[in-house]
N, C-alpha and C positions, 0 to 999 in steps of 0.2 A: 616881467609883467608888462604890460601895455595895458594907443588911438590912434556969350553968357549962357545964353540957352536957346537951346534951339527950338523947332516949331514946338507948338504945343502937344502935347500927347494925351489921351486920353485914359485912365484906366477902369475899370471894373468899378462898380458901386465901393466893393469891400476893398482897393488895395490901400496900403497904408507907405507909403512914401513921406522923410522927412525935408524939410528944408535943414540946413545945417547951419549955426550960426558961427561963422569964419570969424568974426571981430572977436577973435576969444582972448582973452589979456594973455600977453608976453609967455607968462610963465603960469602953466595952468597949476602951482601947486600957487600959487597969491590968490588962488581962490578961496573967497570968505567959504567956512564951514558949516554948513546946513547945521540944526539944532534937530535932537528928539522931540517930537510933539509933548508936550506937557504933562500927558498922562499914557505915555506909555507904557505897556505891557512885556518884561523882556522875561524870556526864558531859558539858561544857559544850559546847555548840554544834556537835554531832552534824548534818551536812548530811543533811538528810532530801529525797529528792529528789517534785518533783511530779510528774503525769501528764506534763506540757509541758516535764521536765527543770529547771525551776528549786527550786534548793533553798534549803529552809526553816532556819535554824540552831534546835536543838530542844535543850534541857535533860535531860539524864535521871538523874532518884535512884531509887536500889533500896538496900530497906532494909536489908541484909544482902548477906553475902558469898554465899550459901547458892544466888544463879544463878536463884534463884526455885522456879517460874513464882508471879508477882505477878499480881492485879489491879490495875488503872490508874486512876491521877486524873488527866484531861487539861485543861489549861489552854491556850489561846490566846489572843495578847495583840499589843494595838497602842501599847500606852501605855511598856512598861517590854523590857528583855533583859533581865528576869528577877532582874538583882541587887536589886532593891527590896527592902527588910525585909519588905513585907506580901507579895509573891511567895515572898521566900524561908518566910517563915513556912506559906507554904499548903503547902512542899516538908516542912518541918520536921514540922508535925502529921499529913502523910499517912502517911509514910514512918516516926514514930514509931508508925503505927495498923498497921502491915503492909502497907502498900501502895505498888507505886514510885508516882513521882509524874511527867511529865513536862509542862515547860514547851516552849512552842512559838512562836517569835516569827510574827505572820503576814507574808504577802509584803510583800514593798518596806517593811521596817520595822527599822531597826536592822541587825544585820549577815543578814537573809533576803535573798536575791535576787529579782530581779523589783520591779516598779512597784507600789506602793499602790492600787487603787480600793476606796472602802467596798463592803462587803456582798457584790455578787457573786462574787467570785473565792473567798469564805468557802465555798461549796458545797461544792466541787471538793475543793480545799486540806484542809476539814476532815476529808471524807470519803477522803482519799489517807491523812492521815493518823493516823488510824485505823487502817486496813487496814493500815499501817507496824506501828505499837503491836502490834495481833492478831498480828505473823508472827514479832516478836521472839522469843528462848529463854526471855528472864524474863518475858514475860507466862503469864496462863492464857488469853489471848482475852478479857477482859470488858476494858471500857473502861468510865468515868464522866465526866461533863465537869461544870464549875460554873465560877461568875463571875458577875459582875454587869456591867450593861450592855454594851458592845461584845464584853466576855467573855461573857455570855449571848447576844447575837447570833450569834456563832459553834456556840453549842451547836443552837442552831435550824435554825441554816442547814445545818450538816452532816449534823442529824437528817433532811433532805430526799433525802439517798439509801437510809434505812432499811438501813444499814450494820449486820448481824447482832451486831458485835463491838460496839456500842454499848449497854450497855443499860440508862442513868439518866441524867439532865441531871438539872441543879438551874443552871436560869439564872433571875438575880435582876435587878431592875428592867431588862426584856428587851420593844427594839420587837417588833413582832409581825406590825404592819400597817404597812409604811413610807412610804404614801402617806399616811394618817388620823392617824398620832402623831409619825413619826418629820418630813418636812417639811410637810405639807397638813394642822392639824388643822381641820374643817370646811371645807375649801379653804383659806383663810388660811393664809400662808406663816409657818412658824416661825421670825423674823427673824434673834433672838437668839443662838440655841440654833444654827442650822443656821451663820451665819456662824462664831460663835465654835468651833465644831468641826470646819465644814469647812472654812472657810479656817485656823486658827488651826492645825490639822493638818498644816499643809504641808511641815514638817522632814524629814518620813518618815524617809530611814535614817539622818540624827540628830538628829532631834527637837528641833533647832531652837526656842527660841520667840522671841515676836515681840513689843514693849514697844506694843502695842496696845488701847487704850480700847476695848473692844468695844461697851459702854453706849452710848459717845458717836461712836462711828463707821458704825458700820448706817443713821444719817440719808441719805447718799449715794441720790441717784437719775441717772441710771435705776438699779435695781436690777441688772439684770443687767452694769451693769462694776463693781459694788460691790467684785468682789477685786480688778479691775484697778487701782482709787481706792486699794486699800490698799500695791499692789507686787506683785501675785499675778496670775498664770494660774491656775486650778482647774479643772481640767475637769468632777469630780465635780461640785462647787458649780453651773459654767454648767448641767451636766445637769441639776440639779435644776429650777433655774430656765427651763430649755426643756420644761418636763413640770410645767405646776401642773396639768392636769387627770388623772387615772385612765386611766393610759393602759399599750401595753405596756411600756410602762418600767418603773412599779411592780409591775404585775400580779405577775411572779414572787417579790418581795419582799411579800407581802400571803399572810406562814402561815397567816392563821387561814380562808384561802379553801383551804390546801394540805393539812387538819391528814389526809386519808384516804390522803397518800403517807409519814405517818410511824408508828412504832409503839411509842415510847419511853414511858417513863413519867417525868414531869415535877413535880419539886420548884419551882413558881414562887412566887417570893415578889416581895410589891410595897410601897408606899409608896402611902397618899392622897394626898401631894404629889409622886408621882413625875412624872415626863414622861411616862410610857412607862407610867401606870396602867391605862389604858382596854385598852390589849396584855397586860398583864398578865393582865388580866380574860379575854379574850377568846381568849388562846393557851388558857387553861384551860379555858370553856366550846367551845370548839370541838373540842379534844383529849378532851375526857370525850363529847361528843357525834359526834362524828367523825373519830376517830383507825384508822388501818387494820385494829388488831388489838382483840380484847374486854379484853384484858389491859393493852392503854396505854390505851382508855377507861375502864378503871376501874380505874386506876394513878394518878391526876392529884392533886394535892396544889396546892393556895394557901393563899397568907398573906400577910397585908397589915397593913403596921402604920402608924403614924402618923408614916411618914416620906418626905422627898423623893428625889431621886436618890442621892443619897449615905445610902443604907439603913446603918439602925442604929447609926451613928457615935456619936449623941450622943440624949438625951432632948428636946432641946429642938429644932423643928426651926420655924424662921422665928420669930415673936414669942411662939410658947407652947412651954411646958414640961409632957410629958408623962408627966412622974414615969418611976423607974428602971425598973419593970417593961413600962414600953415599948422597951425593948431585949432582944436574946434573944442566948442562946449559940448562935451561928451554928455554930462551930467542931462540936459537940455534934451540932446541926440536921444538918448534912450527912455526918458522921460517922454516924450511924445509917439516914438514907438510904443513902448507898453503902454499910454493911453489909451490909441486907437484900439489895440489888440485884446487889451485886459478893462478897460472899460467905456468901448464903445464908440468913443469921440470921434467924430467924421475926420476922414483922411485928408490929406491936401493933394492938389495932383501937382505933382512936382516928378522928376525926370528917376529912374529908377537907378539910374549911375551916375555916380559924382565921383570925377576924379584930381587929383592934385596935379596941375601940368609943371611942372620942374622947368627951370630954365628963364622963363616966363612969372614963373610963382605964383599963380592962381587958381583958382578951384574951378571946374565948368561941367555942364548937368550933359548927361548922352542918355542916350534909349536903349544899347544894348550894349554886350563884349561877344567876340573883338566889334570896333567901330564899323560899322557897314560902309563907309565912305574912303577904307582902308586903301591904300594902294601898295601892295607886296611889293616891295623894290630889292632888287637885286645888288648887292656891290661886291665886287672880284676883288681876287687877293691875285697882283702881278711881284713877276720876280725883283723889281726895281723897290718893293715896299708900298708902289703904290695901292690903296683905295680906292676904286671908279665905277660907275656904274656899266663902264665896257666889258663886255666879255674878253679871256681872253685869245688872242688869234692864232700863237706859236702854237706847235703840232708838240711840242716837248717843250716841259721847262718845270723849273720846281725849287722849292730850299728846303734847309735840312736843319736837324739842330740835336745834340744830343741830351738824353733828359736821363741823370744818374738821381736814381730815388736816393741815393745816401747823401747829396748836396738838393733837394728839393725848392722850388719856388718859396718864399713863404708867403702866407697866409696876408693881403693887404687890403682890406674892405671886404664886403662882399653882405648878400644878402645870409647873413650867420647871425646866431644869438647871443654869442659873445662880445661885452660892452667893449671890450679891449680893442676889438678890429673889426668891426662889422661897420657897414654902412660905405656913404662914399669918402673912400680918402685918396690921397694925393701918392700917384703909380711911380714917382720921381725914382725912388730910391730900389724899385726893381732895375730902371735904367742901365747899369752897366752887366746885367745878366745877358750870354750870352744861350739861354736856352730856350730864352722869347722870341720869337716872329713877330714883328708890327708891320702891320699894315696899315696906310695914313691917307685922309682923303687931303686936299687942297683946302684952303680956310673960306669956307662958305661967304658967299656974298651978300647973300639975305638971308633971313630966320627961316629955318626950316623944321617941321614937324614929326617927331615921329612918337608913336602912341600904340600900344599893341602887341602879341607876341615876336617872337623874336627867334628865327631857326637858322642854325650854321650850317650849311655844309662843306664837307671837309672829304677830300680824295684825299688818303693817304696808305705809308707804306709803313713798316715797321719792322726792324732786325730782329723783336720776339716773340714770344707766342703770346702773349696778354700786356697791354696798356694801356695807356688814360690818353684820352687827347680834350684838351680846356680851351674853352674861348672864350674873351672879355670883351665888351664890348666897355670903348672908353672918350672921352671927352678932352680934349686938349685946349686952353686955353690960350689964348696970344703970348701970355706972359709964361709958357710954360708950363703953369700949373696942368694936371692930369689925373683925372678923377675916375672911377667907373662906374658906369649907369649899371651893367647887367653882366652875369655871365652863367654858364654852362658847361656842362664835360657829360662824354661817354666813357666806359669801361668799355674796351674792345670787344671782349669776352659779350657782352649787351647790346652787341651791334646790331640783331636781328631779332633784336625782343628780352624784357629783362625774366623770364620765364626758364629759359633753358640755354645756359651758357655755350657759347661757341669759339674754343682758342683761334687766334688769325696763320695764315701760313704767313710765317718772317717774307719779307718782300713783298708781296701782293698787294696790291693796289685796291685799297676798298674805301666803299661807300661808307661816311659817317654823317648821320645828321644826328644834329645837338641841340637841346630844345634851352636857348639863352633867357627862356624865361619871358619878361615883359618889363617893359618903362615907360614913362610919357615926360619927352623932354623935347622943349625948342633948342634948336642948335642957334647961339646967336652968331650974327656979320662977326666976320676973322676965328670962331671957334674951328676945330678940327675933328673928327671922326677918327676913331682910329681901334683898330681889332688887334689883341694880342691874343696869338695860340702858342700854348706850352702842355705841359705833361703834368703839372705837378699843380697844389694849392695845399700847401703844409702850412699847421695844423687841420685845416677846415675842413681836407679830406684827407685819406689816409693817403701811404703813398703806394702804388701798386709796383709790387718787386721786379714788373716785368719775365718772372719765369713761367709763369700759366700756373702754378701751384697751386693749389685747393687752398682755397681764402681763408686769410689768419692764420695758417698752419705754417709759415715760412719765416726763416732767417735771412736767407740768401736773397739778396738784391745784385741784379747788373744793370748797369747800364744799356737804353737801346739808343740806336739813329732811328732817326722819326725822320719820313721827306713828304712835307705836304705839297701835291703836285698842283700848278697852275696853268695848264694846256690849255686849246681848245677843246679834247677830249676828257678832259680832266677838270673842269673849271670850279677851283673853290669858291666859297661865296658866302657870306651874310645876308638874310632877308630881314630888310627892315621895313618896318609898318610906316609908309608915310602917311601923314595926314594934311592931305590938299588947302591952299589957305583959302578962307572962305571970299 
């Protein structure tokens, strides 16, 4: 679960932009507990029924005896029936602000009827119920929805029937594109993350859990009886794994291809080390660029702070500590959104992008993504290891490295959902591998900025017919320590589109660009730059057996030589967003 300025900008009579209060105490759980209004109205497990007759058991508080009509804060949930303290507390703070508040379990989860499958049946369901909310006595018709991750999926997905009675989401670290972040990020299966949630999910209506390693159990091949290896049938899960390419499967699940059937205006806030940041990103530029109405394009609100999935919890997230004012008063943050939205209150004009700059540790408002004042800069990977913004001049030259998936990288930060290894930690202890490439700039002289996406590319060659190639992008500090801002990988086979697979000829010399995602860090005097490319990221992704075999269907692993070339003809590269100092 999860959370100065420049010229002035002007928006729209109606946009609704917040200010955000940074001074948020240390530790956002020492926050005093909002109370229920005094004569609250609460009603547990109201069968709300669906289009298909199966009902949903739904929570509802009104804050008063008074009948209403309220506006609405609607929550949908697969993880809790709503007794939870941090559920109960979202009921507590609504309902003290003037607003009823209902909880909603989703299908086949807890005492809801019907079968569990992720995400599709979210459409339907969220959009019935809705239209439930709107017809009640105590509502006024407005509805608002928030949450973070599968509670933000929900807000998306039910925003896809442009349901009138909806009119603000605020979904926080929220997929977007479920084939590129949520299982396929560059085609590579997301090992970790999709086992430990889609089979570790399996309790449904009572949430069951299971005394399983997940770290140490994802090794299993073939891949696709990986649940059956654990005691599980999943069906979602095999689905997944019958669909590594772009296919109709995902298509419907890929919002930010959908954003001109919806017309919401969206509070998205993200994490750099989120899983689900690049969605983040991209629900936002897609909705501001193409969302059905002029009013939810330019409605769109992001924020991103220096944290992983589990937004705003704490200051420190993986091996660094971001100081206090990288947490925000969320409570505050979405209380003034559904103000404006649900009842009317004049907007503020304030900057439509707030982002968390790393490095720096400070928060600073912008006008759009990526930064319009970006400057793409180039930096080569030379055979000496260095880093530079020179191209390079030899007519030939290149290293090499062998990558055996049965001794694989492991898994050392990263933007992943798992608490165990996500985020930024310290690369020290991959150090004596030799199936890493580093490439290292000199220790900067002054502070320098970079804010924005983030694209590798990579000439390279390969002894098989199908492989992974990874790149990190990482931070080295004076005293050693080495951290990583971002990274990225293709599946070779996804070189020219993740839609219809194409094995490589062993040898050949091909083009990869790899999309490393996005960060916003100042590099301080004496830090270092520095790109590590490898083959592998175990557990986080799977490891590809390098034979070209039809995905999950294999035992057999070899070993390949991988040579990423650095020519003049050849020139590998990182583009990094700089951002000019003012």
């Amino acid at each position: 679960m999860v959370q100065h300025c420049l010229a002035k900008f002007r928006f729209i009579a109606c946009v609704c932009i917040l200010s955000l209060a940074v001074a948020a105490p240390s530790n956002a759980q020492e926050k005093p507990k909002s109370a229920f209004p005094e004569d609250v109205q609460i009603t547990y497990h109201f069968p709300v029924k669906m289009r298909d007759g199966v009902e949903l058991a739904t929570d509802i508080y009104l804050p008063d005896g008074s009948g209403g009509p309220f506006p609405t804060i609607f929550v949908r949930d697969i993880y809790t029936n709503g007794s939870a303290e941090i559920r109960q507390g979202y009921a507590r703070h609504f309902t003290s602000n003037g607003y009823a508040f209902v909880f909603q379990i989703c299908r086949g989860r807890y005492d809801s009827e019907g079968k569990w499958y992720p995400y599709f049946q979210e459409i339907n369901d969220g959009d019935d119920a809705i239209s439930w909310i709107a017809e009640q006595a105590w509502s006024d018709g407005k509805v608002g929805m928030f949450g973070s991750s599968y509670l933000a999926s929900v807000q998306w997905l039910a925003a896809l029937n442009d349901n009138p009675a909806l009119v603000a989401i605020a979904p926080a670290v929220s997929p977007g594109n479920y084939y590129r972040d949520v299982a396929y990020p560059g085609g590579a299966f997301s090992l970790l993350s999709r086992a430990s949630w889609g089979i570790g999910l399996t309790g449904s209506r009572t949430s069951m859990s299971y005394p399983i390693s997940w770290e140490n159990s994802v090794d299993h091949l073939p891949l696709k009886t990986l649940d059956r290896s654990l005691g599980f049938n999943i069906r979602h899960f095999q689905d997944w794994l019958d669909h590594p390419s772009y296919d109709s499967y995902w298509r419907p699940l890929n919002l930010e291809t959908r954003a001109n059937e919806m017309s919401v205006p969206a509070l998205n806030i993200g994490g750099w080390y989120d899983a689900f940041l690049r969605s983040t990103i991209g629900s936002y530029v897609s909705m501001t660029k193409e969302a059905r109405t002029e009013e939810a394009r330019q409605n769109q609100r992001l924020v991103i702070g220096p944290w992983p999935h589990g937004w705003n919890r704490s200051s420190k997230t993986g091996d660094l500590d971001f100081g206090p004012d990288s947490l925000i008063d969320y409570e505050a943050l979405h209380r003034e959104w559904f103000d404006v939205w649900l009842k009317g209150k004049e907007p503020p004009e304030v900057a439509p992008v707030r982002l968390f700059v790393m490095g720096d540790n400070y928060w600073r408002d912008e006008y759009e993504w990526p930064l319009a004042r970006t400057q793409y800069t180039p930096y080569y990977f030379h055979p000496d290891g260095a880093l530079t913004a020179e191209a390079p001049a030899k007519p030939k030259a290149s290293l090499s490295y062998t990558y055996d998936p049965e001794n694989p990288v492991p898994t050392v930060g990263g933007n992943i959902m798992r608490t165990q290894v996500r985020g930024p930690r310290d690369q020290r202890p991959l150090d004596a591998r030799e199936d890493i490439l580093r490439f290292t700039t000199e220790p900067f002289e002054q502070k320098l900025e970079f804010t924005g996406p983030i694209t590798a590319n990579l000439y390279a060659s390969s002894s098989a017919t199908d492989t992974d190639f990874m790149v990190k992008l990482v931070v080295v500090r004076p005293d050693g320590m080495s951290f990583n801002l971002a990274d990225g990988v293709i599946r070779a086979r996804y070189r020219e589109g993740f839609e219809t697979p194409k094995l490589i000829e062993p040898g050949a010399i091909l083009h990869y660009e790899i999309d490393v995602w996005a960060t916003s860090y100042v590099v301080q005097k004496g830090e270092r730059l520095r790109v590590d490319i490898t083959s592998s990221n175990f557990p986080r992704l799977d490891r590809n057996p390098n034979t070209g075999a039809p995905f999950g269907e294999t035992t057999e692993m070899i070993k390949a030589e991988q040579t990423i070339h650095l020519s003049k003809s050849h020139p590998s590269h990182i583009v990094l967003p700089l951002i000019p100092a003012n």
